[in-house]
DSSP file (Angstrom, degrees, kcal/mol; ACC not computed):
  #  RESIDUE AA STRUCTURE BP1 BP2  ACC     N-H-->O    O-->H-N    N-H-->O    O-->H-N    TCO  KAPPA ALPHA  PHI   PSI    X-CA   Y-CA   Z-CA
    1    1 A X              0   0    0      0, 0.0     2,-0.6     0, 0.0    19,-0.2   0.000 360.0 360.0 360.0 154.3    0.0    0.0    0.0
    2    2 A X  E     -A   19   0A   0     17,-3.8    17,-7.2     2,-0.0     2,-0.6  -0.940 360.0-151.7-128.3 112.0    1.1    3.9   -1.0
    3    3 A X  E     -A   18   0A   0     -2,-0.6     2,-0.6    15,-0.3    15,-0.2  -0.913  22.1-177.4-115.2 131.4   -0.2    6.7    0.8
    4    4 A X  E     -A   17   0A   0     13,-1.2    13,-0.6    -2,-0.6     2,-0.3  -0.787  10.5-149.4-116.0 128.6   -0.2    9.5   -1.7
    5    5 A X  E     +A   16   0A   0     -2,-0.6     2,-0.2    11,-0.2    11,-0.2  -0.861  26.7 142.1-117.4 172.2   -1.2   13.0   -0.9
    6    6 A X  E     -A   15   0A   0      9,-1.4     9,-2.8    -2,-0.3     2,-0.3  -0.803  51.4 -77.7-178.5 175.9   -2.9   16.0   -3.0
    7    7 A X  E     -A   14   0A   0      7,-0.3     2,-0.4    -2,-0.2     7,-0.2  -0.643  35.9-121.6-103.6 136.3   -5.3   18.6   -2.4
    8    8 A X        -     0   0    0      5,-4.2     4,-0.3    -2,-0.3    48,-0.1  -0.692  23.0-140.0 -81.7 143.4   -9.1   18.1   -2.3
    9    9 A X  S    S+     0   0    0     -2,-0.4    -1,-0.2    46,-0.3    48,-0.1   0.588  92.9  54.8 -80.3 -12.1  -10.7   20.3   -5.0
   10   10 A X  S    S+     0   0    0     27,-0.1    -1,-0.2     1,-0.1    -2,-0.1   0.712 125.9   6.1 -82.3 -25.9  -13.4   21.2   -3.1
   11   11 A X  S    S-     0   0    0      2,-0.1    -3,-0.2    26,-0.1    -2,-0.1   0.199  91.2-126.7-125.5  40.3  -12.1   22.8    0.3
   12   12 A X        +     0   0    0     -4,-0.3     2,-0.2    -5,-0.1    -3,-0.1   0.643  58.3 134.9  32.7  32.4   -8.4   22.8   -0.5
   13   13 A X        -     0   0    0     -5,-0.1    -5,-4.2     1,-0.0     2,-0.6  -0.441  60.6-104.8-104.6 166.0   -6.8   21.0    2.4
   14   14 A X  E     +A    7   0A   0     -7,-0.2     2,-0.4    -2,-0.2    -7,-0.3  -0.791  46.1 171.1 -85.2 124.4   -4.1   18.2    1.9
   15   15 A X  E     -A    6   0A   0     -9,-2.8    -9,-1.4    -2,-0.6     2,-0.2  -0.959  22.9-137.2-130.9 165.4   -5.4   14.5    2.5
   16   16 A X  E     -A    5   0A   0     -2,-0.4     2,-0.4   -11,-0.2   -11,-0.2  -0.725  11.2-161.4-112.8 173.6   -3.9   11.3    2.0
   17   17 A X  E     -A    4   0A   0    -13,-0.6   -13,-1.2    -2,-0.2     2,-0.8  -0.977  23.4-124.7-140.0 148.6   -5.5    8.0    0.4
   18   18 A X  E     -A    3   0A   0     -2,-0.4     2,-0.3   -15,-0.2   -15,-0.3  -0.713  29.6-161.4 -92.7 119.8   -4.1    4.6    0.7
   19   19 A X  E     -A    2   0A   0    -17,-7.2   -17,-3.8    -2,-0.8     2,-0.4  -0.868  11.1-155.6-119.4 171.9   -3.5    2.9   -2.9
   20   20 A X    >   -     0   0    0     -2,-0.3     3,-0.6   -19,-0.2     2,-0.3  -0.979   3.6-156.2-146.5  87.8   -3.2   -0.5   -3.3
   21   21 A X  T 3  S+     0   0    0     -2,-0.4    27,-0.2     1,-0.2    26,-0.1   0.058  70.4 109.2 -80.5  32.2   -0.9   -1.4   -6.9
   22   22 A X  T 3  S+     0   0    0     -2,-0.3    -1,-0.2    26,-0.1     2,-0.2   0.963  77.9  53.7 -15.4 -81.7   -2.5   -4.6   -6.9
   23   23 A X    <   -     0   0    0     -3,-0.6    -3,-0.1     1,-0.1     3,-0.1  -0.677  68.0-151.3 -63.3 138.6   -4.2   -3.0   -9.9
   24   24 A X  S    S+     0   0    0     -2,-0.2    21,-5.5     1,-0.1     2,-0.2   0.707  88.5  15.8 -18.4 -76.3   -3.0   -1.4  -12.9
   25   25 A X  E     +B   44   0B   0     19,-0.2     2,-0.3     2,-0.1    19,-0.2  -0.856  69.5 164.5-126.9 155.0   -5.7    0.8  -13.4
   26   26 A X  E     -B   43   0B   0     17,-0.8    17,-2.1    -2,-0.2     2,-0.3  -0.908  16.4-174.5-160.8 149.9   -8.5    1.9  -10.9
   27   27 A X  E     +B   42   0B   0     -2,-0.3     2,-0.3    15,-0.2    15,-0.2  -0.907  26.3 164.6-139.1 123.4  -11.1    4.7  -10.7
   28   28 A X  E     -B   41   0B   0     13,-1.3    13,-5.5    -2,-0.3     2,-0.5  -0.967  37.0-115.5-134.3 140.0  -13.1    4.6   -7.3
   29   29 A X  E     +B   40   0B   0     -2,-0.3     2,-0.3    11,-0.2    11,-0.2  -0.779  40.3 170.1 -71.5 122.7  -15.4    7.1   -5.3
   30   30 A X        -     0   0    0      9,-2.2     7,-0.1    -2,-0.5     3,-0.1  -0.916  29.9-116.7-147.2 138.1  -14.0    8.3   -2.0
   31   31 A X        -     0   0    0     -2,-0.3     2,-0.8     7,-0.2     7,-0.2  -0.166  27.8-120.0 -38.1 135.2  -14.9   11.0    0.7
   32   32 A X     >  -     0   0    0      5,-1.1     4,-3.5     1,-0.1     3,-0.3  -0.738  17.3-143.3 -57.5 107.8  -12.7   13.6    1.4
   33   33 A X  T  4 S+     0   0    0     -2,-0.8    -1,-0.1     2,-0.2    -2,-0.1   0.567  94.2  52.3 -51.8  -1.5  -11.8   13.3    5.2
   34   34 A X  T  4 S-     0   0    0      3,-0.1    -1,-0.2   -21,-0.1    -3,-0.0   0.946 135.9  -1.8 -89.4 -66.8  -11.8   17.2    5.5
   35   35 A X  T  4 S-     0   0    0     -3,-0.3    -2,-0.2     2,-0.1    -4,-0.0   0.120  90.5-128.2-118.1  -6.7  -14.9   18.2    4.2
   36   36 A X     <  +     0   0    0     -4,-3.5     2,-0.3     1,-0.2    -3,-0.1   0.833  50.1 152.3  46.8  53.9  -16.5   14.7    3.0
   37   37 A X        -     0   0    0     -7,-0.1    -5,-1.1    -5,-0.1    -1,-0.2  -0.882  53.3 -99.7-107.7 133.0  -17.3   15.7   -0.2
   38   38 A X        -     0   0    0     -2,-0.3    20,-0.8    -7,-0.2     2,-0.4  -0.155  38.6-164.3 -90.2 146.9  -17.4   12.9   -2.7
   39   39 A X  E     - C   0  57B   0     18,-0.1    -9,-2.2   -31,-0.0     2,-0.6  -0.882  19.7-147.3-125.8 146.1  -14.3   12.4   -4.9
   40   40 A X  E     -BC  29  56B   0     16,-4.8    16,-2.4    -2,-0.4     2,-0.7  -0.751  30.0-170.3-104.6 145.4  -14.0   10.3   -8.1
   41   41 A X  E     +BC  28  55B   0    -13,-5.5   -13,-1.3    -2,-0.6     2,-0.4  -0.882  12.7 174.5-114.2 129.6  -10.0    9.0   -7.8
   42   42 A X  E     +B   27   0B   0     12,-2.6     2,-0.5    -2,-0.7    12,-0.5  -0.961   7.2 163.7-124.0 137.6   -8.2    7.3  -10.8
   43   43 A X  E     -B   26   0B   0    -17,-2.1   -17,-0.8    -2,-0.4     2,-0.3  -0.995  19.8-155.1-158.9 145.4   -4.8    6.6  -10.3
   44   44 A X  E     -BD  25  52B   0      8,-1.4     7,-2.3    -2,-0.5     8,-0.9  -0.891   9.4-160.1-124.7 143.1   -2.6    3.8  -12.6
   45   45 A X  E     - D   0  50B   0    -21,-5.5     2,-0.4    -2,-0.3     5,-0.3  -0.993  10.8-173.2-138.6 149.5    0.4    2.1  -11.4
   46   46 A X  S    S-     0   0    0      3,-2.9    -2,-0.0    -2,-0.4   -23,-0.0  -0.795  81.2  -0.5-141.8 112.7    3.0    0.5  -13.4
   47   47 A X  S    S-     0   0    0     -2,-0.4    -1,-0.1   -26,-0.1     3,-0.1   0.844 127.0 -68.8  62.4  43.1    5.8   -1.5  -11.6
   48   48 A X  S    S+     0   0    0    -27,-0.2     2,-0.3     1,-0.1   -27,-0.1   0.709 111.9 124.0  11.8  58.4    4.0   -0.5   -8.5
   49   49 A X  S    S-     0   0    0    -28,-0.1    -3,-2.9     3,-0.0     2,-0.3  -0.991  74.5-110.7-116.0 132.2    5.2    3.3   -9.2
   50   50 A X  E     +D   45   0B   0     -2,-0.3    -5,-0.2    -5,-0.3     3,-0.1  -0.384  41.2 178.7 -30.5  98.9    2.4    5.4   -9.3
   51   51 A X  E     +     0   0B   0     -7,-2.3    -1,-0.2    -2,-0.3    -6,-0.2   0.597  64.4   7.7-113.5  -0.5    2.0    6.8  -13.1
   52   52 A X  E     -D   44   0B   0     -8,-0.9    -8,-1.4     2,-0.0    -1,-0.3  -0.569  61.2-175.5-176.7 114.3   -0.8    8.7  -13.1
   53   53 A X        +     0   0    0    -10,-0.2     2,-0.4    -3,-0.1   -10,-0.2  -0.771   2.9 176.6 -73.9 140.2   -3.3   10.3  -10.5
   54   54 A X        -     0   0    0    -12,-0.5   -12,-2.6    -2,-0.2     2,-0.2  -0.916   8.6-175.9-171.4 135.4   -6.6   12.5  -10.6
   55   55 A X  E     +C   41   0B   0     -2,-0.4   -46,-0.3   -14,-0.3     2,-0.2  -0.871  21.3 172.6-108.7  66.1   -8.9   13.7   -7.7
   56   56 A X  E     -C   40   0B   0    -16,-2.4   -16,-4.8    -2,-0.2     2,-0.1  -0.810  35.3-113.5-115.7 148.1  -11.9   15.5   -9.3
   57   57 A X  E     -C   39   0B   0     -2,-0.2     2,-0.3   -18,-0.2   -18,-0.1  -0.403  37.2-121.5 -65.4 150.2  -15.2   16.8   -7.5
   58   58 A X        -     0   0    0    -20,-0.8     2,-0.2    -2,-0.1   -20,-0.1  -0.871  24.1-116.2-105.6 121.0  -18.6   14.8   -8.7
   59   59 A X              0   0    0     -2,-0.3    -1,-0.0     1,-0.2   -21,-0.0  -0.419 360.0 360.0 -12.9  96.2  -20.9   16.7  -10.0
   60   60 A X              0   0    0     -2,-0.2    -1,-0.2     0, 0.0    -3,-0.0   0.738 360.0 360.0-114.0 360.0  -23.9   16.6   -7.8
């Protein structure tokens, strides 16, 4: 497991997420621990290094 931090796009605080390179590729929903705002995360890993991350706010 990786804990990665980044900034939540809605209330701008730092948080961390645990990722898992078991998988490749993954896109999952998860709260923001700050403000609990839902977030969709995609994050790719490739020789379990982290090759590409994205945090974006859901539409509600």
């Amino acid at each position: 497991m990786y804990e990665h931090y980044f900034q939540c796009p809605y209330c701008w605080e730092e948080i961390s997420v645990l990722l898992d390179p078991s998988m490749r590729r993954q896109t999952y929903i998860e709260d923001c621990e700050i403000c609990c705002n839902p977030l969709e995360i995609t994050v790719s890993f490739e020789s379990n290094e982290i090759t590409e991350f994205d945090a974006q706010s859901i539409e509600q």
